[in-house]
C-alpha positions as CSV (number, residue, x, y, z in Angstrom):
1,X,-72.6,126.2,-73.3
2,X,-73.9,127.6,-76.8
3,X,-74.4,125.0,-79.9
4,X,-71.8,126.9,-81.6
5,X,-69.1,125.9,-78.7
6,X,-70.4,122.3,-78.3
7,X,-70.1,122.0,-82.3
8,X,-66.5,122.9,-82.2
9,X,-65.7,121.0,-79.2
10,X,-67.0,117.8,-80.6
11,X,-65.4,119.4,-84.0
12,X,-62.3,119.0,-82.6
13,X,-62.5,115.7,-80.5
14,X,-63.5,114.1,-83.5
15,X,-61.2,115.4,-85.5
16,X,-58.4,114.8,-83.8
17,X,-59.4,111.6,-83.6
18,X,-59.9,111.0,-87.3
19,X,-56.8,112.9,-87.7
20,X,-54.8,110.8,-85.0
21,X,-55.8,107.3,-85.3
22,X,-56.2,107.4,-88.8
23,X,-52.5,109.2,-89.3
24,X,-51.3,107.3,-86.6
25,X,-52.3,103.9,-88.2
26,X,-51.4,105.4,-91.5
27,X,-47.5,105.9,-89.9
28,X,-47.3,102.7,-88.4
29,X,-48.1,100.9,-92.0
30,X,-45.8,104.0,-94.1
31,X,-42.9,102.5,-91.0
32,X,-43.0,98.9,-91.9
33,X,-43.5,99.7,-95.8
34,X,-40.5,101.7,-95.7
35,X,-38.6,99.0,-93.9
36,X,-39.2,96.8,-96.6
37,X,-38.8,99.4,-99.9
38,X,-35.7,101.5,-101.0
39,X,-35.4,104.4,-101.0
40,X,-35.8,105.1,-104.2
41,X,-39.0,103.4,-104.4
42,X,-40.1,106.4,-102.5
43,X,-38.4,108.5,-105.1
44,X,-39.9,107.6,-108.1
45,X,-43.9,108.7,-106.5
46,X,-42.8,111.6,-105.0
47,X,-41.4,112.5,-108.3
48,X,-45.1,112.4,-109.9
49,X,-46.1,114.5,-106.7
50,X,-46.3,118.1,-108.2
51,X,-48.2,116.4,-111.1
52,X,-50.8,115.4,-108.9
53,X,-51.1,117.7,-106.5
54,X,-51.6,120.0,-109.0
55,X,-54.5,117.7,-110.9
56,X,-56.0,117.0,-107.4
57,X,-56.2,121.2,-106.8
58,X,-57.8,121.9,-110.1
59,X,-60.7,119.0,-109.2
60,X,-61.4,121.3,-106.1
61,X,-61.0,124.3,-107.7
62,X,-61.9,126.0,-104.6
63,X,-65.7,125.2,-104.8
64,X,-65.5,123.6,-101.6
65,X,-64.6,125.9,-99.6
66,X,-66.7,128.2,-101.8
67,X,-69.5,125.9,-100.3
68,X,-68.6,125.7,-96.9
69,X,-68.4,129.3,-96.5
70,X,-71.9,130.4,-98.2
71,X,-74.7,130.5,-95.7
72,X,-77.5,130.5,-98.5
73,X,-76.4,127.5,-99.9
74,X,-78.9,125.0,-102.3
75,X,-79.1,121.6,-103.7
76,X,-78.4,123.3,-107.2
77,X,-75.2,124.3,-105.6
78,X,-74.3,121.0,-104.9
79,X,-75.1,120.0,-107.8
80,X,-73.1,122.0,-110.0
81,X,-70.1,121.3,-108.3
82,X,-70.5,117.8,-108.2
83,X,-70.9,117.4,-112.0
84,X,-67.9,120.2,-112.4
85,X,-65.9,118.3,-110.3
86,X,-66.8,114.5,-112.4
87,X,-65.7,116.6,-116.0
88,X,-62.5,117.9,-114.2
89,X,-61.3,114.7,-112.5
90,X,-61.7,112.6,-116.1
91,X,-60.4,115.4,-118.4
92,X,-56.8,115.9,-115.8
93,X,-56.6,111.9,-115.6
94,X,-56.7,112.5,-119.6
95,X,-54.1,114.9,-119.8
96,X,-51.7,112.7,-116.9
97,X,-52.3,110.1,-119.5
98,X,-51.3,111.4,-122.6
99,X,-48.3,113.4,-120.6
100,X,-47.0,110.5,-119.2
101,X,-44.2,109.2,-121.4
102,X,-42.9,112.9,-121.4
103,X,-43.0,112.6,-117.6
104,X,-40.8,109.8,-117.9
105,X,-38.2,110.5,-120.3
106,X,-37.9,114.1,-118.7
107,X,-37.0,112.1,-115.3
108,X,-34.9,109.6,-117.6
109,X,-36.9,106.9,-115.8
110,X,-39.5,104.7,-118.1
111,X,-41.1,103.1,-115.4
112,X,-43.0,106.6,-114.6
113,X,-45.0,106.3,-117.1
114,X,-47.2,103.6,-115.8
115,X,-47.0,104.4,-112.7
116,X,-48.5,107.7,-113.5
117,X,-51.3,106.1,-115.4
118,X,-51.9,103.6,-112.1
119,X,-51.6,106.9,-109.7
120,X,-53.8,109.1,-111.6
121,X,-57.3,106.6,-111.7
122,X,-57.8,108.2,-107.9
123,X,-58.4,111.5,-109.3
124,X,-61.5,109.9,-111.1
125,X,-62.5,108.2,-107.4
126,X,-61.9,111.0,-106.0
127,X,-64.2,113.6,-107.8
128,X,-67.2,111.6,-106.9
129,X,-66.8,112.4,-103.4
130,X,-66.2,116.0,-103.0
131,X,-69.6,116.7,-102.1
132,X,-70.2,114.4,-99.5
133,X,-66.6,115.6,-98.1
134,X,-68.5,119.3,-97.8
135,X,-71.4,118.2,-96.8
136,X,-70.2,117.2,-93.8
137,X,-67.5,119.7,-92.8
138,X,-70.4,122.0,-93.0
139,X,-72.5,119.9,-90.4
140,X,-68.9,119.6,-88.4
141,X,-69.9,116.1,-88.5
142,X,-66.7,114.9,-88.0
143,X,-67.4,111.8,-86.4
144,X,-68.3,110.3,-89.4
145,X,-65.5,111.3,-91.1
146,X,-63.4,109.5,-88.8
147,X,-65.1,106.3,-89.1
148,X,-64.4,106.4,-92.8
149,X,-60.6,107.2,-92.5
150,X,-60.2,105.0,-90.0
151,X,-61.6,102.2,-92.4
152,X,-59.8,103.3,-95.5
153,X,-56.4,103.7,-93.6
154,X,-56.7,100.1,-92.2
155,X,-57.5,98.4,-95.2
156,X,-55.2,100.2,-97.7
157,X,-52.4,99.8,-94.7
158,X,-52.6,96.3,-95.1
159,X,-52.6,96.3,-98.9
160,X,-49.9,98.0,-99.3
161,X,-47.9,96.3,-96.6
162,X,-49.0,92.9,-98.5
163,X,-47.1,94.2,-101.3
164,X,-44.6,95.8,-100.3
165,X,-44.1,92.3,-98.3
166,X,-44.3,90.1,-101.7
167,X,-41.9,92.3,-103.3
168,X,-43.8,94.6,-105.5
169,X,-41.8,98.0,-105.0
170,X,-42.6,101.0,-106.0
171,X,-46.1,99.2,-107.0
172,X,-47.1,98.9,-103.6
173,X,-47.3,102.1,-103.1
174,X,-48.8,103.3,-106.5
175,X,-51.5,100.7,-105.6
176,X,-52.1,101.9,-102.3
177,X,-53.0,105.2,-103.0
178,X,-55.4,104.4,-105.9
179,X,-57.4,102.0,-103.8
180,X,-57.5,104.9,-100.8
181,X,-59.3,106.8,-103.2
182,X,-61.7,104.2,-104.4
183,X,-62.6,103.1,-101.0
184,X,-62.7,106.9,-99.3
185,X,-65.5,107.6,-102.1
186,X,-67.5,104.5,-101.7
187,X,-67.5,104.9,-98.1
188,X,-68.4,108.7,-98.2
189,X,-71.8,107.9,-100.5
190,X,-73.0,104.9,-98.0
191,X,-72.8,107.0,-95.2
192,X,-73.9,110.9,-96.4
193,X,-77.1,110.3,-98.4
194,X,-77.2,113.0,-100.4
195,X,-78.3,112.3,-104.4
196,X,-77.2,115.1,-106.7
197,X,-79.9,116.8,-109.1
198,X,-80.0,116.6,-112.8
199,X,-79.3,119.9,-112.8
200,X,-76.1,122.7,-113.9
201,X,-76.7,126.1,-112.7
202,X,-74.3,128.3,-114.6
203,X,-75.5,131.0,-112.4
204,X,-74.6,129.3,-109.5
205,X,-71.1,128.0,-110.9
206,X,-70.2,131.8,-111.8
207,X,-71.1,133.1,-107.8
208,X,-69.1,130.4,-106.6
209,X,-66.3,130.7,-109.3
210,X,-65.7,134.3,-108.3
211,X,-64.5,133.4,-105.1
212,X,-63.4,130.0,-105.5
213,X,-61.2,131.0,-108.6
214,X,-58.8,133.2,-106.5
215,X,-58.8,130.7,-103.9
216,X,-57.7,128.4,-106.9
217,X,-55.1,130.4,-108.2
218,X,-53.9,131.0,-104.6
219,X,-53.9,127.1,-103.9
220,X,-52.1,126.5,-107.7
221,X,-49.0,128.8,-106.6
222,X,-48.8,127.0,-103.2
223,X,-49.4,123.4,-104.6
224,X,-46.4,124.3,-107.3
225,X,-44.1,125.8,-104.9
226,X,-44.7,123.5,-102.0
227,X,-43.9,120.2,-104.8
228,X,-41.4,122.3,-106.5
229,X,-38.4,120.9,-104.0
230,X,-39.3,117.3,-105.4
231,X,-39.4,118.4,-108.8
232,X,-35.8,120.0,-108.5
233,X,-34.2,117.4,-106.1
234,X,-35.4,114.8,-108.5
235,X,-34.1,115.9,-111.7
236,X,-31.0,117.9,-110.4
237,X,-29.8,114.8,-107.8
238,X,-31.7,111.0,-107.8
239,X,-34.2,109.2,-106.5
240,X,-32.5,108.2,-103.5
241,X,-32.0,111.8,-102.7
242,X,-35.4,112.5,-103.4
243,X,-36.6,109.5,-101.3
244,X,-34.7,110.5,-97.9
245,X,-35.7,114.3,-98.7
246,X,-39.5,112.9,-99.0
247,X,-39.2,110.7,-95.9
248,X,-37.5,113.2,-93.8
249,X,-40.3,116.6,-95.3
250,X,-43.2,113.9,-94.4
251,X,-42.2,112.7,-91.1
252,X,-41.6,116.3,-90.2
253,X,-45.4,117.7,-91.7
254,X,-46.6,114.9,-90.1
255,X,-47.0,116.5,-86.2
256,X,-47.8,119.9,-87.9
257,X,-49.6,119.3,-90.7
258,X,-52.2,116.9,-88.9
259,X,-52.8,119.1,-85.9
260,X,-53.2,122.5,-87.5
261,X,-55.7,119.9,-90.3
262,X,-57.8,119.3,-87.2
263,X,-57.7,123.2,-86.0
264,X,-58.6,124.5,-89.5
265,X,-61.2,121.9,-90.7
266,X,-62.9,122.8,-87.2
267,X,-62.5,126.8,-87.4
268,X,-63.6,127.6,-90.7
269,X,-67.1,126.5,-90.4
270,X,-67.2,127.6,-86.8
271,X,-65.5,131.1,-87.9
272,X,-67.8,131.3,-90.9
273,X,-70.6,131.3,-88.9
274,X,-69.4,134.3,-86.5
275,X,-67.9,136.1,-89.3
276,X,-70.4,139.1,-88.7
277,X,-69.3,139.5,-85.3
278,X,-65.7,141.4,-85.0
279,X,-65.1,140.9,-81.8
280,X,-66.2,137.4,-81.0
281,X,-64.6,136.9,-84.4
282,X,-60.9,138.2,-83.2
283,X,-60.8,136.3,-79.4
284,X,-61.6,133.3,-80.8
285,X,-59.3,133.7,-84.1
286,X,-56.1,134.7,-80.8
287,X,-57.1,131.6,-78.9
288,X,-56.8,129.0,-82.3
289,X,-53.8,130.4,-82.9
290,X,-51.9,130.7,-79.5
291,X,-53.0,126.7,-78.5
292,X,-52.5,125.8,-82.2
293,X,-48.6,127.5,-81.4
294,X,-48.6,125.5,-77.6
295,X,-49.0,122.0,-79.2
296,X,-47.2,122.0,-82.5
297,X,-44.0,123.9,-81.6
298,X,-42.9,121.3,-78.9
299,X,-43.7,119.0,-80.9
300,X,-41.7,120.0,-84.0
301,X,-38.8,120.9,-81.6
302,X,-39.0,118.0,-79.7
303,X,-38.8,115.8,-83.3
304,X,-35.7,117.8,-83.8
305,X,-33.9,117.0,-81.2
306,X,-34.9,113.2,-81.4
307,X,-34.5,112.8,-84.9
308,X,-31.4,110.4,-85.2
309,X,-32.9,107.6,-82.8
310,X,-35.8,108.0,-84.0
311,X,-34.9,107.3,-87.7
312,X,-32.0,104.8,-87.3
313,X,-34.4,102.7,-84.7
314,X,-37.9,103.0,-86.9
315,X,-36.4,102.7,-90.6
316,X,-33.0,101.7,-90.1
317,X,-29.9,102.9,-91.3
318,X,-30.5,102.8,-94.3
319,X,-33.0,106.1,-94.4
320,X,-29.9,107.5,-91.9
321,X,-29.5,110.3,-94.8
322,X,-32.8,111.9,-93.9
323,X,-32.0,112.9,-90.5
324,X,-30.3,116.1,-90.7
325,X,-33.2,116.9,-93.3
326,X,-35.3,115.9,-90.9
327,X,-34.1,118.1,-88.0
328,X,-33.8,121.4,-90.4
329,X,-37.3,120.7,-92.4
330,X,-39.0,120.3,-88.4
331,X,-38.0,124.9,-88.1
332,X,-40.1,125.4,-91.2
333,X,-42.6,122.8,-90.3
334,X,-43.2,124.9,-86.8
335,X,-44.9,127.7,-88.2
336,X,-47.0,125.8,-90.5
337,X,-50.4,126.9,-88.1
338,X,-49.3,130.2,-88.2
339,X,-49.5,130.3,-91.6
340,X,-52.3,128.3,-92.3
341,X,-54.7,130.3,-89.4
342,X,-54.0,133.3,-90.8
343,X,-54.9,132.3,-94.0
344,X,-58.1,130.3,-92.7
345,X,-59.5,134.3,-91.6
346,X,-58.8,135.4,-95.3
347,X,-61.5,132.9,-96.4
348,X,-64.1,133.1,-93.4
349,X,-63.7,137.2,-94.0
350,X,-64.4,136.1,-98.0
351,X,-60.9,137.9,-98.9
352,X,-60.2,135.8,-101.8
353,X,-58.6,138.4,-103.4
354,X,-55.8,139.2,-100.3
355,X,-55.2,135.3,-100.7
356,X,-54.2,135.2,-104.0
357,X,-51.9,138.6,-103.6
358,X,-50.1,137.2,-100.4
359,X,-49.5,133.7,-102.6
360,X,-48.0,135.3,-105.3
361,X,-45.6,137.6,-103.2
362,X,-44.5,134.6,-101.3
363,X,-43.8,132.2,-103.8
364,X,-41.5,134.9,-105.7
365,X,-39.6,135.5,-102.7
366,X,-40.1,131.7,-102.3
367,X,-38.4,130.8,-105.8
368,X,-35.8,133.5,-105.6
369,X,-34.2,131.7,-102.2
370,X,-34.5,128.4,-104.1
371,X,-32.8,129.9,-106.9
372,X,-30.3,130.9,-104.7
373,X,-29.7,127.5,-102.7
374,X,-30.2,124.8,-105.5
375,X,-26.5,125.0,-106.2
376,X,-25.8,124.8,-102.8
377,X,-27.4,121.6,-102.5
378,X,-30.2,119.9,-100.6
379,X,-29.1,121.0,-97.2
380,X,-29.4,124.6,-98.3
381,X,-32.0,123.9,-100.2
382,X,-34.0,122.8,-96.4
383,X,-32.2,125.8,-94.6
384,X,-34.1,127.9,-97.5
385,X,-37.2,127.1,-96.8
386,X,-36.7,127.9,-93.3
387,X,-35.6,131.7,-93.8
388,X,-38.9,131.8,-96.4
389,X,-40.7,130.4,-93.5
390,X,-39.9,132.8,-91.6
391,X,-40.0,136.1,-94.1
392,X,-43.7,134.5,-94.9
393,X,-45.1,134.9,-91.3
394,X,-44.8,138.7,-92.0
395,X,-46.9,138.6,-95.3
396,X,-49.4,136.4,-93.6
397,X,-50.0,138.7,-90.5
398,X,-50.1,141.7,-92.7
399,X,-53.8,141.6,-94.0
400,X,-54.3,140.0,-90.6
401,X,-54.1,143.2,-88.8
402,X,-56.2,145.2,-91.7
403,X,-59.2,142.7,-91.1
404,X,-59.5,142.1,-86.9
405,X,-56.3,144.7,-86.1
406,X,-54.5,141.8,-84.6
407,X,-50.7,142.0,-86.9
408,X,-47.2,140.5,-87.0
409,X,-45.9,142.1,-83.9
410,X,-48.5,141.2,-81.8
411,X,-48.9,137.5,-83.1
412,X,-44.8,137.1,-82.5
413,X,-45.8,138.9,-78.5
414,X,-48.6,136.3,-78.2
415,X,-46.3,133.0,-78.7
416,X,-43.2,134.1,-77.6
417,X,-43.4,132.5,-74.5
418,X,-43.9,129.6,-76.6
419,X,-41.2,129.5,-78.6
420,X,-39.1,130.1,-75.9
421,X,-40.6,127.3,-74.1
422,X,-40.4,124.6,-76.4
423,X,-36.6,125.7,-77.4
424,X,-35.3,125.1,-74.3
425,X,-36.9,122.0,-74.3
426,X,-35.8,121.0,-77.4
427,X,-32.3,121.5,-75.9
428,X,-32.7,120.2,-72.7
429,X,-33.9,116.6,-74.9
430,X,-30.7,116.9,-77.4
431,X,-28.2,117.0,-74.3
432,X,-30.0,114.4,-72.4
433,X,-29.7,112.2,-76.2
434,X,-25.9,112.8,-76.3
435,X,-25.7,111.1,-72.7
436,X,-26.6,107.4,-73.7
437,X,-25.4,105.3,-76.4
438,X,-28.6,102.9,-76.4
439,X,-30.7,104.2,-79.2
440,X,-34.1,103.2,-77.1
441,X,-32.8,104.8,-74.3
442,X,-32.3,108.2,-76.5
443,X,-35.2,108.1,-77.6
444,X,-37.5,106.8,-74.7
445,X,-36.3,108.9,-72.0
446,X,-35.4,111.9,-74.5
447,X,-39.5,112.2,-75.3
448,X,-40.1,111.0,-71.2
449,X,-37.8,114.3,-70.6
450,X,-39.2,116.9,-73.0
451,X,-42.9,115.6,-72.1
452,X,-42.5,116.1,-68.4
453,X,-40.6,119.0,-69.0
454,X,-42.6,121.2,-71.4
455,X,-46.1,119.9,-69.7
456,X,-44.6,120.9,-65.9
457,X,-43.2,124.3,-67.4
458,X,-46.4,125.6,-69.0
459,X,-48.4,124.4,-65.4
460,X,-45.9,126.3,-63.3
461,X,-45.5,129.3,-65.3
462,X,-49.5,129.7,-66.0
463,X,-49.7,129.5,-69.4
464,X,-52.8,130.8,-70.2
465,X,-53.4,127.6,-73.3
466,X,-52.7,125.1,-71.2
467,X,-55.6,126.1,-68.9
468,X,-57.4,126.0,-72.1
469,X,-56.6,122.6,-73.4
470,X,-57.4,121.5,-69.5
471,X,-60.7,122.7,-69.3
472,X,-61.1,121.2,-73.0
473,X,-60.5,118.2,-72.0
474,X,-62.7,118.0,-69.0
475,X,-65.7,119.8,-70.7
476,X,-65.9,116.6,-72.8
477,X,-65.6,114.8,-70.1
478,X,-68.7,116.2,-69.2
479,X,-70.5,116.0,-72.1
């Protein structure tokens, strides 16, 4: 087996580890938190989200990636990013300072504004680290990485839990994020020992910049539109609303989100490196995406069908107005690796420029259902972003078929079988739900079903990506 297939075997082990244990952990504590805190609690961070996520996306700035994907790479490279990234992380905690009171009174709710000041110190932490962060997805060393989560998700679990326990609120989870950040960056420099140079290459900044900017501007539109909803949900409705709208869009990005992480954080640098190769470049991109499809659309399904034991048993009945959110938000959550491979070969092919076009068309069509739904309500606002969901997939696949000739239709050929698959799963696990009144009955032999179920199906039918994830498995076994 070549270095470049035992790299992104071990890629993905470890990442799915990191991802896994670290989320998983991370889900367990966000559980017994939200057992203990409102609602609304959750409602008042999640209205600062779009704030941050847009602070956090100008601290990258796309540099990142920008050094991932250059092959001629140098220690002045690093360097100028890592200084870049220091002037950007205290200038936007500047700026979240001095905005905050307006962010408050334009929620009508003073406590924002220092809880924004709290939240936006792990921008500072954070900028310290991006370095290290690249450094290693470039080695696909992400065995380390996991050591780190796995230690910053432990101990921040328990400090938040602690105070979440001794009746902090909302502060337990301001708290807990800040101190994620500090420790994630302390951790990163004791284990990558890299040193940056006294050194700022504007040269170098302005090679990167070119492609990193588009990538910026791309990942600007997507950060607004995707923290948009929160925005709009909590102004228009409350924070409760927003709080079982955040529950419900987290628990459902949580099966998706994480496994098509692990996929992408694995194929770019793997990718990258074959991006001179169209062939080799194109059967690898089909296979990423057809056993990215096979994992994450039974699961997403599955959680659909699931979704009122789940919720009623894990966070009570209180958080019971997040489970038809839930069960909607799961159909646009499915297609989140389609998306996000497609847009993983814009980057390895250097098509910064394609990016930024396909971000801009989405997110108009994006805002114009949103438009369109807001009066509606927050049920239409979650059947919205299913229909732009699916209208998106064909924008995605478009440059797609201009770069490796592999478009729309024959994506939707390629994972039919899939869909079809996991749908009647999904259905098969609702009905079996209806049949029992215990809620750990619904949901224990509901999952029991739709495991044995989807697993046997794929096995009998031959699907070609379970043999895959088979002879994954036993090849690091092997190793």
């Amino acid at each position: 087996m070549s270095t470049l297939k035992e790299k992104t075997v071990k890629g993905v082990i470890w990442s799915s580890i990191d991802r896994f244990s670290t989320q998983g952990i991370q889900f367990v504590f966000s559980i017994l938190i939200a057992r203990l805190l409102l609602p609304s609690d959750y409602g008042v961070v999640a209205m600062l989200s779009i704030f941050m996520a847009v602070s956090q996306t100008f601290i990258d700035s796309g540099f990142g990636t920008a050094l991932i994907r250059k092959i001629d790479r140098t220690e002045t490279d690093f360097s100028t990013v890592f200084y870049f990234n220091i002037i950007v992380g205290f200038f936007f905690y500047a700026i979240l300072w001095l905005v905050s009171p307006y962010i408050a009174a334009f929620y009508n709710i003073p406590l924002l504004e220092d809880v924004t000041r709290v939240i936006a110190l792990s921008f500072v932490f954070s900028s310290f680290s991006g370095i290290q962060g690249a450094k290693l997805a470039i080695d696909i060393d992400f065995k380390t990485n996991a050591k780190i989560s796995l230690t910053v998700t432990l101990l921040t679990g328990f400090a938040g839990l602690w105070m979440a326990y001794r009746g902090y609120g909302v502060w337990a989870l301001a708290i807990q994020q800040v101190f994620s950040s500090f420790l994630r960056t302390v951790l990163l420099w004791a284990f990558v020992r890299w040193m940056p140079k006294l050194v700022f290459s504007w040269r170098s900044f302005r090679e990167m910049f070119s492609f990193g900017s588009r990538l910026l501007a791309s990942a600007l539109l997507n950060t607004i539109y995707n923290n948009v909803y929160t925005l709009i949900i909590g102004k228009v409705f409350s924070s409760s609303a927003l709080g079982l709208y955040s529950r419900a869009s987290s628990l459902a990005q949580y099966p998706s989100s994480n496994i098509t992480n692990v996929l992408q954080g694995v194929t770019f640098p793997v990718l990258s490196a074959i991006q001179n190769e169209p062939e080799r470049l194109a059967n690898a991109y089909k296979r990423f995406l057809r056993l990215a499809a096979f994992i994450v659309f039974p699961l997403m399904t599955g959680l659909a069908a699931v979704a009122d034991p789940l919720i009623r048993i894990v966070l009570t009945d209180k958080w019971e107005g997040a489970i038809y959110l839930l069960q909607i938000v799961c159909f646009s959550m499915m297609w989140y690796p389609v998306h996000a491979i497609n847009l993983n070969l814009l980057q390895v092919k250097g098509r910064s420029d394609f990016f930024l076009k396909l971000e801009i068309i989405k997110k108009i069509q994006g805002v114009i259902i949103l438009c369109v739904t807001v009066p509606m309500g927050i049920v239409a606002m979650c059947y919205g972003s299913v229909v732009s969901s699916l209208i998106s997939l064909i924008y995605n696949a478009y440059y797609t078929q201009k770069l490796i000739g592999y478009g729309y239709i024959a994506q939707m050929k390629d994972l039919l079988h899939i869909l079809v698959h996991a749908l009647i799963m999904s259905i098969g696990v609702w009905c079996i739900v209806q049949l029992f009144d215990s809620l750990w009955l619904q949901l224990v032999i509901g999952i029991l079903a739709g495991m044995i179920y989807y697993i046997a199906g794929a096995y009998i039918l031959h699907f070609e990506e379970y043999s895959e994830m088979i002879a994954l498995i036993r090849r690091k076994r092997q190793n």
